[in-house]
C-alpha positions in Angstrom: 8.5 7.9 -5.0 10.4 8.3 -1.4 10.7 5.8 0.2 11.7 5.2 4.4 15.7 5.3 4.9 15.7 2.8 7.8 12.4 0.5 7.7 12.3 -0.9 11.3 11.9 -4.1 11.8 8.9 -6.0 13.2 9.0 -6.4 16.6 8.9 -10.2 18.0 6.8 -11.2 20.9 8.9 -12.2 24.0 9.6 -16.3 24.3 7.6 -18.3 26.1 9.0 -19.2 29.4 8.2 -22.1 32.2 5.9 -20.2 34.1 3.6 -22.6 34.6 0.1 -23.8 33.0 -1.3 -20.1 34.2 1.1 -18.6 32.4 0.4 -20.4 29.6 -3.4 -20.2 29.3 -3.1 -16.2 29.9 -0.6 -16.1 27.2 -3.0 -17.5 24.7 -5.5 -15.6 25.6 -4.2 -12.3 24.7 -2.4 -13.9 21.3 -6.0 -15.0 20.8 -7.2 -11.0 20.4 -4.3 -10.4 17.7 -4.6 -10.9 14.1 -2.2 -14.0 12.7 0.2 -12.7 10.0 -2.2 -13.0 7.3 -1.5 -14.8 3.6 -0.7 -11.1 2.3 1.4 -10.0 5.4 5.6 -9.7 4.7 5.7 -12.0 7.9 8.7 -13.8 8.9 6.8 -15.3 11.7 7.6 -19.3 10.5 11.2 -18.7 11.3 10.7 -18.0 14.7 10.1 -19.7 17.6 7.3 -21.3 18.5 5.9 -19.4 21.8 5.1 -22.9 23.8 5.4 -24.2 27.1 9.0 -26.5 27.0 8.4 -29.6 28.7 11.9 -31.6 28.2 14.4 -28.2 28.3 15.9 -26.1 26.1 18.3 -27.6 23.9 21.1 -26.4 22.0 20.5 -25.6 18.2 24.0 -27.5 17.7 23.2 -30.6 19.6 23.0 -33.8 17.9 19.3 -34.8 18.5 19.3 -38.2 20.5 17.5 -41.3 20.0 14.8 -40.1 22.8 15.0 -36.7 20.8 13.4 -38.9 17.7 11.0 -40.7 20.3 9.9 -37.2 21.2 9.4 -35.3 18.1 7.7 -38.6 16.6 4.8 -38.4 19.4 5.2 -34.7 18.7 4.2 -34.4 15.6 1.9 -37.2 15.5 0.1 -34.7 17.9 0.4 -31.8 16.5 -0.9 -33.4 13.0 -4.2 -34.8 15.0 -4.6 -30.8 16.3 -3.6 -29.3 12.7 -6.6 -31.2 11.0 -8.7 -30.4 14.1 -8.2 -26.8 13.2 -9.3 -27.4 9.4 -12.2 -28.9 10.9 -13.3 -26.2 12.8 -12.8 -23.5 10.1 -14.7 -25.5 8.1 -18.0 -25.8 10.4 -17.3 -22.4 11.3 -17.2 -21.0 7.6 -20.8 -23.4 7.3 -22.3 -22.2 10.4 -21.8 -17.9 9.3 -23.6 -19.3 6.1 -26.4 -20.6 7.6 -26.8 -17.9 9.7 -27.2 -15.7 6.6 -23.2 -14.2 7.1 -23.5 -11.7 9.4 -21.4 -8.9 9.8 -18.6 -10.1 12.3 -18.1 -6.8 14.6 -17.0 -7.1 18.3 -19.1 -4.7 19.3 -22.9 -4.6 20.5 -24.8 -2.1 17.6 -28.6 -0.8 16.4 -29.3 -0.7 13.0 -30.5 2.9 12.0 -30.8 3.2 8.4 -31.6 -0.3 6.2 -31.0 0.6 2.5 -33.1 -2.4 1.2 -36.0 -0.5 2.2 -35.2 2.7 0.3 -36.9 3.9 -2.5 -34.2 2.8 -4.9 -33.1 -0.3 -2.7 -29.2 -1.1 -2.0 -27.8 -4.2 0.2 -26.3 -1.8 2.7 -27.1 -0.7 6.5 -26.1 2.0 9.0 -24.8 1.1 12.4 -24.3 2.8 15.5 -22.0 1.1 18.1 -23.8 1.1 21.1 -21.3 -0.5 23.7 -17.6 -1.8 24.0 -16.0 -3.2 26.8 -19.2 -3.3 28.9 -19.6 0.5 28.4 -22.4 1.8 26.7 -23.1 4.7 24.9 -23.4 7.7 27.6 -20.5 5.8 29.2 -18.0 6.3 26.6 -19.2 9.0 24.6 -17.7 12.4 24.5 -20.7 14.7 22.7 -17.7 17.4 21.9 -15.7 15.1 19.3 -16.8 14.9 16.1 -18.6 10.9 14.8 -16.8 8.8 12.9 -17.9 6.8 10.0 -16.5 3.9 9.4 -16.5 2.1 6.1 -15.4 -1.5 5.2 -14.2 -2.7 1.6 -16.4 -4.7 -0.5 -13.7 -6.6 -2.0 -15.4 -10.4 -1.9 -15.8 -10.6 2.0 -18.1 -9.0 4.6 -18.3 -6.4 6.5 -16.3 -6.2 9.5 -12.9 -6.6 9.7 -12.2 -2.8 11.1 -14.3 -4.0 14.1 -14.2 -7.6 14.5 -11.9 -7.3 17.8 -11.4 -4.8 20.5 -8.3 -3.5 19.2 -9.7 -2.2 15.8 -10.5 1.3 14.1 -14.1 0.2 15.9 -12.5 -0.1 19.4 -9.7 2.8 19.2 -12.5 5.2 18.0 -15.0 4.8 20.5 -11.9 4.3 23.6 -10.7 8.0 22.4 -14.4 9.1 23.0 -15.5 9.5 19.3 -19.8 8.5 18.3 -19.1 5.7 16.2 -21.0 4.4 12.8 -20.3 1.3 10.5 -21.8 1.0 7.4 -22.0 -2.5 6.4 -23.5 -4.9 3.5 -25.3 -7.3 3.3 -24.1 -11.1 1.2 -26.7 -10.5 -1.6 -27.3 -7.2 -3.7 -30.4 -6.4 -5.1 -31.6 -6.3 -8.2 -29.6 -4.2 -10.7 -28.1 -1.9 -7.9 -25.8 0.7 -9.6 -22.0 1.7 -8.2 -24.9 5.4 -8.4 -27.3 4.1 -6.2 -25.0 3.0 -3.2 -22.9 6.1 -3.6 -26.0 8.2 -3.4 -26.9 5.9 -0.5 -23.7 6.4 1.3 -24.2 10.3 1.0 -27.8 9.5 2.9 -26.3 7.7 5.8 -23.6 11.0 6.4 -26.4 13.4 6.5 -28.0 11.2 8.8 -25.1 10.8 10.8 -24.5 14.9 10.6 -28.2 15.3 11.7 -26.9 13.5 14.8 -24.4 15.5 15.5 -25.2 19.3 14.5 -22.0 21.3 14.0 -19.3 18.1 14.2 -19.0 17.2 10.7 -19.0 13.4 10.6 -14.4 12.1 9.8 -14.6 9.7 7.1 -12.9 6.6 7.4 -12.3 3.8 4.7 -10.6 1.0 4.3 -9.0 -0.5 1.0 -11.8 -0.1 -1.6 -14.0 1.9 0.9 -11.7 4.5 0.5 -12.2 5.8 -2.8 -16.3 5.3 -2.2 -15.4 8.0 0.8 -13.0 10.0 -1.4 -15.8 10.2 -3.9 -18.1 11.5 -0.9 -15.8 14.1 0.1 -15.9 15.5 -3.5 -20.2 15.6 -3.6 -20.6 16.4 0.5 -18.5 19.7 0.7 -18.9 21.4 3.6 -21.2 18.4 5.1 -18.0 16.5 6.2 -14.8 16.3 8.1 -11.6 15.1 7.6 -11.1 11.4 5.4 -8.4 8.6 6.4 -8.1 6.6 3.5 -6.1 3.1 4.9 -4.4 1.5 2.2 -7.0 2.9 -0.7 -5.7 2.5 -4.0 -7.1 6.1 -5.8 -4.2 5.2 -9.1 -4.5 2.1 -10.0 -2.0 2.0 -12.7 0.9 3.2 -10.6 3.4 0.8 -9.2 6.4 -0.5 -9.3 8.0 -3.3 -11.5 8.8 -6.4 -10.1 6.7 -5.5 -7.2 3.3 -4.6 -8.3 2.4 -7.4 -11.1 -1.5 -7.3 -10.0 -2.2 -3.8 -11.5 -1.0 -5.9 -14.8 -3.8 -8.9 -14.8 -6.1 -6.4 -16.6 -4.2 -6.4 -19.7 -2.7 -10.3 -19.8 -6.9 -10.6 -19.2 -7.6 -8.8 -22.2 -10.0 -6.4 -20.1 -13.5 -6.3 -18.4 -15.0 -9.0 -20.2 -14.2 -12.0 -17.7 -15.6 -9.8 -15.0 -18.6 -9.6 -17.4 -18.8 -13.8 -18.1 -18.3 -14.2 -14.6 -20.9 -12.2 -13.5 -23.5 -13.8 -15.9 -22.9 -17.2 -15.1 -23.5 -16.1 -11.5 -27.1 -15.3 -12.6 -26.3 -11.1 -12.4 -24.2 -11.3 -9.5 -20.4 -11.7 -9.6 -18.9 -13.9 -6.5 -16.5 -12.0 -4.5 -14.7 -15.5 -3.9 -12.7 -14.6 -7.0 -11.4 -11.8 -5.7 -10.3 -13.3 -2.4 -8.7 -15.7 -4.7 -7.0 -12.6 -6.8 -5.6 -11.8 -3.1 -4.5 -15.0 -2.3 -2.3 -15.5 -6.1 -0.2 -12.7 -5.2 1.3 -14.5 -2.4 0.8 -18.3 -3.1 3.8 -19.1 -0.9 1.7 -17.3 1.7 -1.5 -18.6 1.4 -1.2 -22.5 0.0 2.3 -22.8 2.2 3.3 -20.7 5.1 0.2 -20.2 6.5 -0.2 -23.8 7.1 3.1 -24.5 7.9 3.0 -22.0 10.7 -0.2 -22.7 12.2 0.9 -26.8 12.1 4.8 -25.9 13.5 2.8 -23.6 16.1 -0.8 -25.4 16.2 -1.1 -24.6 20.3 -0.6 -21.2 20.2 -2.0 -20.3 16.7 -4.8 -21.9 16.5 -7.1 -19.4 18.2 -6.1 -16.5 15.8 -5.8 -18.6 12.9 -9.7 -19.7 13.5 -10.4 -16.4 14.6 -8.8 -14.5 11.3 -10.4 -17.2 8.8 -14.3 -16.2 10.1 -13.7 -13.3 8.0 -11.5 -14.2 4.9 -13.9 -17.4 4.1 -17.2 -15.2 4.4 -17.5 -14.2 0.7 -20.1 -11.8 -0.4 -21.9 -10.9 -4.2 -21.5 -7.5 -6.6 -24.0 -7.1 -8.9 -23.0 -7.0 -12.6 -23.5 -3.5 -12.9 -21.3 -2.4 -9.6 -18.6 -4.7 -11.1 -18.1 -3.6 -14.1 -18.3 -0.1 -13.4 -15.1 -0.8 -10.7 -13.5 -2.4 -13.6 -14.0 -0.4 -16.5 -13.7 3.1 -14.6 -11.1 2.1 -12.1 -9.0 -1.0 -12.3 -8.5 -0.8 -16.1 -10.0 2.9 -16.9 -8.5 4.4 -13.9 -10.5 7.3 -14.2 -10.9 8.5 -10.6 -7.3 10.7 -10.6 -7.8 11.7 -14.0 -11.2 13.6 -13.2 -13.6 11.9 -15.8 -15.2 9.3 -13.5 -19.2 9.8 -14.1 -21.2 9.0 -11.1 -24.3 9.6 -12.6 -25.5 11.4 -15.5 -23.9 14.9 -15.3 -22.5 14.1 -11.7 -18.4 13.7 -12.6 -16.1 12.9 -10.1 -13.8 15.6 -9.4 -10.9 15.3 -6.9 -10.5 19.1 -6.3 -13.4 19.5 -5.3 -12.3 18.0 -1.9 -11.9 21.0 0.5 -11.6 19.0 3.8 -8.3 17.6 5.4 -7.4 13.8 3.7 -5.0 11.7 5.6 -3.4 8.7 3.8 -2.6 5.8 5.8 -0.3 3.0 3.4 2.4 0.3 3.9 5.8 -0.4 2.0 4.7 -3.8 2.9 1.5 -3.9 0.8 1.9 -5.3 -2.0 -1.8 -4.7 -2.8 -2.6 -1.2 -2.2 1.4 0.2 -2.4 2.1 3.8 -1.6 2.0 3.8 -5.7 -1.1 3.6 -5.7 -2.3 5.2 -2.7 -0.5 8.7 -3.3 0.3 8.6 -7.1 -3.2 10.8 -7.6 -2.1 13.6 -5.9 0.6 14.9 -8.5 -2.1 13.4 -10.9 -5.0 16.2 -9.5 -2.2 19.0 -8.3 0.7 19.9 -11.0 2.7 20.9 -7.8 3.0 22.3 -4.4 1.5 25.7 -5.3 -1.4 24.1 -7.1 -2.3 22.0 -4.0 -1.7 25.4 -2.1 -3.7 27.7 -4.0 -6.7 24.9 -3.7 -6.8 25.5 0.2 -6.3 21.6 0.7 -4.0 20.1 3.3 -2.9 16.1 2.7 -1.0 14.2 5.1 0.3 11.3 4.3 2.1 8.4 7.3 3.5 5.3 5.8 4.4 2.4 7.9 7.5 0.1 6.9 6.4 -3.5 6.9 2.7 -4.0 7.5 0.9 -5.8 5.6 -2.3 -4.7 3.7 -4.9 -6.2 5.9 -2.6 -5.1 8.7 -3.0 -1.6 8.1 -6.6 -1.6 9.4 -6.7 -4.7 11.5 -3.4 -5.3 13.3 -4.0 -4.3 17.2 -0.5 -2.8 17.3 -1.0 -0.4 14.7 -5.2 0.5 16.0 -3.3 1.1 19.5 -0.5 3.4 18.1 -1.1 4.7 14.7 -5.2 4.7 14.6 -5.0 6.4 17.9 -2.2 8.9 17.3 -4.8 10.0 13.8 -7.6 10.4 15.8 -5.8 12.2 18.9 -4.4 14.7 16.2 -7.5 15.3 14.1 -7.8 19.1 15.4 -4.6 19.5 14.7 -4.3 18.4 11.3 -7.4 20.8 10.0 -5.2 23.5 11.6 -2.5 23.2 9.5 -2.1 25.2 6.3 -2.6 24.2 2.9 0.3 22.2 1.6 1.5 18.2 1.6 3.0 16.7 5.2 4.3 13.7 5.9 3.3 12.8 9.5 6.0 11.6 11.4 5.0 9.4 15.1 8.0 9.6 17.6 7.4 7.2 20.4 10.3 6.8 22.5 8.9 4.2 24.6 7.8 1.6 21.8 4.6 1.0 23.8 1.4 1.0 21.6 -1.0 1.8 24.4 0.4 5.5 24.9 -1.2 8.2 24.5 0.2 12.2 23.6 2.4 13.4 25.1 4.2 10.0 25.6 4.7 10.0 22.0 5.1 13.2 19.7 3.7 13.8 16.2 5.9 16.0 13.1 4.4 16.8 10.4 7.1 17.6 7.7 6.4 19.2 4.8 6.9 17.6 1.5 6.7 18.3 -2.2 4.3 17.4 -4.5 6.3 16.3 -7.4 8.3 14.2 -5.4 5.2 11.6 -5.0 5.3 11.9 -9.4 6.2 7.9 -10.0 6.8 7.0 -13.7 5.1 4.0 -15.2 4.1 3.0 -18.9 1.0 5.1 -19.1 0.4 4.6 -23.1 0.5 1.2 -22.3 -2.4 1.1 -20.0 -4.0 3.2 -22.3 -3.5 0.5 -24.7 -5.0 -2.2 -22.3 -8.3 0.4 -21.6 -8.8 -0.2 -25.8 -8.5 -3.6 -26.2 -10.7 -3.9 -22.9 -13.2 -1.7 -25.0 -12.9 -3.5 -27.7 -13.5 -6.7 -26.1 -16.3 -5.5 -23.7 -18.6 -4.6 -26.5 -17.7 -7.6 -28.7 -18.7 -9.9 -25.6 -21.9 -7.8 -25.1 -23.2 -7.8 -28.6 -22.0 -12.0 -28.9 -21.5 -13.9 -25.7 -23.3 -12.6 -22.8 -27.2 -12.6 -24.5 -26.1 -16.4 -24.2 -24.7 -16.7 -21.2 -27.6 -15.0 -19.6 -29.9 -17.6 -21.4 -27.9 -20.3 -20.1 -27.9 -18.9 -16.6 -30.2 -19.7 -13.8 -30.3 -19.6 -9.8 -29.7 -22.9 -9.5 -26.8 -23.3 -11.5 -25.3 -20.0 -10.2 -26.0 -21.7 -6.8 -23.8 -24.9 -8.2 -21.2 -22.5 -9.1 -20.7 -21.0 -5.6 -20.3 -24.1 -3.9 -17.8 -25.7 -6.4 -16.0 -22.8 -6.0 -11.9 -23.7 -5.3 -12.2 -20.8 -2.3 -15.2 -22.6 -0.5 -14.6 -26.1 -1.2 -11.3 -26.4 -0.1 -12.6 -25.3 3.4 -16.0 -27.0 3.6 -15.1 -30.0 2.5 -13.2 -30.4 5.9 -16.2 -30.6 7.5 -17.8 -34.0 9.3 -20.9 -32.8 7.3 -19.2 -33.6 4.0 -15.7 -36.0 5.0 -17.7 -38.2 7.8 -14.1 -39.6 8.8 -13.6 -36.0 10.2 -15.4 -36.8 12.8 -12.6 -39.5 14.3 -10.5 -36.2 14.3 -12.5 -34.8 16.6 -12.3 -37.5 18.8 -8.7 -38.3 19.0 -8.0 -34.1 19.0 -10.4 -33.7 22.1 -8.7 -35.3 24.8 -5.3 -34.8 23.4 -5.4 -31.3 23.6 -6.5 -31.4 27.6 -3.0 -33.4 27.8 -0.8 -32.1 25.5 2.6 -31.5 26.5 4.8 -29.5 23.5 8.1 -30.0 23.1 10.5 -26.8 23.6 10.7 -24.7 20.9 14.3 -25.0 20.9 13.9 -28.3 20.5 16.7 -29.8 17.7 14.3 -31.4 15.0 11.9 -28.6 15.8 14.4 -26.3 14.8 14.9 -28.7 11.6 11.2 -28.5 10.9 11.3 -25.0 11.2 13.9 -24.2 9.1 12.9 -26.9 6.3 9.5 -25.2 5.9 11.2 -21.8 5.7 13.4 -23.1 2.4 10.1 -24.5 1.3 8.7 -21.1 1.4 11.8 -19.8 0.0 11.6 -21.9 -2.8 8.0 -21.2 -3.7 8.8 -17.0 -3.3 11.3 -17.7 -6.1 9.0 -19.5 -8.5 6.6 -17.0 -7.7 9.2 -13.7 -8.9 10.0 -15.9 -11.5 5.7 -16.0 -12.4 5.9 -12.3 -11.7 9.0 -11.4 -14.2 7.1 -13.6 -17.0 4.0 -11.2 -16.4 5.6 -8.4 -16.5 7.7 -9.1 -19.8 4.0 -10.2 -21.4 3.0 -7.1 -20.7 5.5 -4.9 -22.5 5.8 -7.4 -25.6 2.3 -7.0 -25.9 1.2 -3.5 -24.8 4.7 -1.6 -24.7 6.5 0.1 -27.5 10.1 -1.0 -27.6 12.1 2.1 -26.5 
């Protein structure tokens, strides 16, 4: 698969200077409406410097620290370890707080509810949205009636709904700011009753007519994020004609594509031996399988990341990070249900069977999901720096559906594809730099993607300036033409099909044997017990006053330290030490984790791999 000459580097935020407390206050602010590098991000934000206020002078990173140096960083740290648990206190009432209120969906946005599936004949946990107001606008304000509506559709991947509209600068935000109607579907933390992957795909196709009976003549542009995206794709394939374009950002539509040494999660399946831990899980939960486990999925791919770095930065930076770091961590600790059904039909006919590029994916009975039967324009957002949803994955179906260029002519269908270099994979639908630059350059060139002619393009954003908040013609769009077979990536396919039997196998052994019993065994209130001692939610909660009464004396001592704190300079010598101690730390945990990552991948071909 091609891959970018000349990735570009991420671009650093400008140091902190002495500018005053003004400065400083404004400064957080606007760090406070950014995302923090997230626990999947390729971030090398813990070796920079922290953006603080210096309040003893920049120091040279060659200068032998003095003995006041030592006085310094002691009272320093001693602070900045008071503020670091303050912050784990906080997420921690905050995660108990969204659970009390029932988990809301966490958009930035005033919104009505139009459709609410759980009243529908055949009843699914999901809602409609319109966005009514952003930025003090309403509707008529901000509206233009002559742009087609966009949809806008959220993973369920274990959290909630949300997080391509839980801050200004979102797919939300840059939609309705270029003048778009806007709708979010979301879900709600519970589904009901023996709801079917079917029923919410059929009730998906209900909220786009509804949204198209809105809008007469301005077929409604699809947009869905990660796992949203092949719900959408699937939509385009059963609604011809009744929608517009699809942006699929960072959707995996081949799951067994990737590439060794980088993509070891597409693997798990097989060490797993299949779909019947999805299945166990699921019954213990009482029917419903807890989405924490996939947030903790997420967070195993990365442990230097998520147990390490992500700490290690907040504590190095706690005045300047705590804001996003709270503000992030509303979303990633609010962890929603699957039924059993929906679970294992993702498992069986997509993580394991991958059936979606090979056509045989069955809806419903005699509904089969066929890719070519997508007429309208698909654009394909993905990162080299997701290591969840790689390029792989989110372009390998394409030679998969088309033999070549031709074939993808002759079907009338125009794919265009934009990759970015380094983003992670939450960061391809959440990051404000890339909703101001590359959310906004899709939807300003909408019209003219559906005019280009049938064929594969690679679109290409040159923008001179480097400013995110341009608009056309400050920066210019190419769309290149590329080949078909050129996205062709090679990867043990007998072996997967190897792993798909012995899941079979093992699914119908656990079905006839286990699960009759585990369903016995299972009730609501040890499913509740379960959720609660789960390693995702107790390793935030219990951070709480409510559960660690000595918490509270953290509060008290964080309180008036913060109105007083004065940070050393982030140039200060043993801050520099710190800094670069937790990076060889992270280092060091990166290694053990390739080293994890090489054993998986040689488990896999000594069980599932012929030798060559």
């Amino acid at each position: 698969m091609k891959t970018p000459t000349s990735p570009q580097k991420p671009r650093t935020s400008q140091r902190a200077t002495e500018r005053g407390k003004e400065a400083a206050v404004q400064r957080t602010h606007r760090q406070a409406n950014d995302l923090p590098p997230t626990v999947l991000d390729h971030s090398e934000a813990l070796l920079k410097p922290a953006p603080q206020d210096a309040s003893s002078g920049m120091k040279r990173a060659a200068e032998a620290p003095s003995t006041q140096d030592y006085f310094d960083y002691q009272r320093d740290f001693f602070e900045r370890t008071i503020l670091f648990w303050d912050t784990l206190r906080q997420r921690a009432n905050n995660m108990l707080q969204h659970e009390r209120a029932g988990l809301p969906p966490l958009l930035d946005f005033k919104y009505e509810t139009l459709l609410d599936a759980r009243s529908f004949e055949r009843p699914v946990n999901y809602a409609l949205l319109r966005i009514t107001e952003i930025d003090g606008h309403c509707w008529d304000d901000c509206v233009d009636s002559a742009k087609p509506p966009v949809i806008i559709v959220d993973p369920r991947a274990g959290h909630g709904p949300g997080i391509g509209g839980f801050k200004r600068d979102s797919e939300v935000g840059m939609a309705m700011r270029e003048g778009h109607p806007v709708y979010f579907v979301i879900f709600f933390p519970e589904p009901t009753l023996g709801q079917t992957l079917a029923d919410v795909l059929h009730v998906l196709r209900r909220f786009v007519e509804e949204v198209a009976l809105r809008h007469p003549g301005k077929p409604p542009v699809l947009y869905g994020n990660c796992q949203a995206g092949w719900a959408v794709t699937l939509l385009s394939a059963d609604c011809t004609g009744l929608v517009g374009p699809v942006v699929l950002n960072g959707s995996p539509l081949s799951y067994w594509a990737g590439e060794s040494g980088v993509n070891p999660m597409r693997l798990s399946g097989g060490l797993l031996g299949g779909s019947w831990l999805a299945h166990l899980t699921a019954d213990l939960g009482n029917g419903r399988f807890d989405g924490a486990w996939l947030a903790q999925n997420f967070e195993n791919l990365k442990p230097e990341k998520a147990i390490w770095e992500k700490y290690a930065q907040l504590f190095t930076n706690v005045d300047s990070e705590q804001a996003r770091f709270l503000e992030f961590e509303r979303w990633w600790n609010g962890f929603y249900f699957l039924s059993r059904e929906e679970i294992l039909a993702i498992v069986e006919n997509l993580f394991i069977g991958n059936q979606l590029e090979q056509g045989v994916f069955q809806i419903c009975q005699g509904c089969t999901a066929d890719l070519r039967r997508i007429k309208n324009p698909i654009v394909i957002f993905a990162s080299y720096g997701d290591n969840i949803t790689p390029p792989h994955q989110a372009l390998g179906w394409i030679p998969a559906v088309y033999s070549d260029t031709d074939d993808l002519k002759r079907a009338g269908q125009r794919i265009v594809y934009l990759t970015n270099p380094h983003v992670g994979h939450l960061g391809i639908f959440v990051s404000a730099g890339v909703a101001r630059l590359e959310h906004r350059a899709i939807l300003e060139s909408l019209a003219d993607i559906e005019a280009l002619a049938p064929g594969l393009y690679e679109m290409k954003i040159d923008n001179p300036s480097g400013d995110p908040d341009c608009h056309k013609p400050s920066f210019s769009i190419r769309y290149e033409p590329r080949e078909v077979e050129d996205l062709k990536a090679d990867y043990p396919e007998e072996a997967f099909e190897r792993v798909k039997q012995v899941s079979t196998f093992n699914e119908a052994l656990y079905r006839a044997f286990v699960s009759p019993w585990a369903q016995a065994l299972s009730t609501p209130w040890t499913a509740e017990v379960l959720k609660w001692l789960h390693p995702m939610r107790s390793s935030r909660y219990l951070f709480s006053e409510a559960f660690s009464p000595w918490m509270k004396g953290v509060s008290v001592l964080a309180e008036p330290l913060a109105r007083t704190r004065q940070p050393l300079a982030p140039h200060h010598p043993l801050i520099e030490r710190e800094r670069e101690a937790a990076g060889q730390v992270t280092h060091a945990l990166g290694r053990l984790r390739e080293g994890r990552d090489a054993a998986i991948e040689q488990a896999f071909r000594l069980m599932f791999q012929r030798p060559g």
